[in-house]
C-alpha positions, 0 to 999 in steps of 0.5 A: 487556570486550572490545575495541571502540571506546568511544562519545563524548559531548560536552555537545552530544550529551547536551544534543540528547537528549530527558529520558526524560520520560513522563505516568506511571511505575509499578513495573510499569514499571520492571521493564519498563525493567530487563528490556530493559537486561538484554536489551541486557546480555546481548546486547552480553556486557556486565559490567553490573549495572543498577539501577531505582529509582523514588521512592527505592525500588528496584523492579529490581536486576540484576547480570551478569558480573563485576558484585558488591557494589562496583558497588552503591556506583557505582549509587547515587552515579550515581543520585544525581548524576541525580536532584539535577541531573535530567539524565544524571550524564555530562552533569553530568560533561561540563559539568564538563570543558567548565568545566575543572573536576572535579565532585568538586573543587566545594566546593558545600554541596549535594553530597555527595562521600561519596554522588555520582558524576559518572561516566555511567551514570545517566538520570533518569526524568522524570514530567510535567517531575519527577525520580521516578527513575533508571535506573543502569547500573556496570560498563563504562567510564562511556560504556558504562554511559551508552550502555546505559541509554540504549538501553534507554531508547530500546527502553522509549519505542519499545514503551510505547503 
């Protein structure tokens, strides 16, 4: 990565943000969203690998520069922070923070630590109010990742008509 001034997001700016929430979400469409975050990728000469997965079935993978088989694990893991929590995995992390406490410090039955990953990166994408999946991105300092997969949110919802 070269040298730039990394975003900050508090609980405050993640909460102000809108739920990637659409009437509908297809397969067609998760390519559509996997294309423009390659897009934004390539342009911002990121090391990125980017990940769609819709309804447990992975629909887009992408990996560029220095990306390779470990971030498969920090995909998944972000992912699965979203989808349980049905908000960005650095809002989950952030809230955690504002609490004093570490997320992988929680002793909740419900997460699994082997799996779940509290570090940004991770959207969920929303169906009339229900979690159908997630955009993913690893490979950045997790605010990059974060930043990256919501400027491609932001650039899918602009052109979706």
């Amino acid at each position: 990565m070269s040298e730039r001034e990394l975003p900050v997001f508090t609980v405050d700016d993640l909460e102000a943000v809108a739920p990637f929430d659409v009437h509908s979400f297809t397969k067609e469409d998760a390519v559509d969203l996997g294309t423009l975050a390659v897009a934004l990728i390539r342009e911002r000469a990121l090391d990125l690998a980017v990940d769609v997965v819709l309804r447990d079935d992975l629909v887009f993978r992408a990996k560029l520069g220095a990306t390779g088989p470990e971030n498969d694990f920090w995909l998944a893991g972000k992912a699965a922070v979203a989808r349980h929590f049905g908000v960005p995995s650095l809002l989950v992390r952030r809230r955690y923070e504002a609490e004093g406490r570490r997320f992988e410090d929680d002793t909740d039955p419900a997460f699994d630590h082997s799996v779940m990953r509290s570090h940004g990166g991770a959207i969920p994408i929303l169906v009339s109010g229900e979690v159908v999946g997630t955009i993913t991105a690893s490979g950045e300092p997790d605010v990059i990742d974060h930043q990256t997969a919501c400027d491609a949110v932001a650039l899918y919802l602009a052109r979706r008509p």
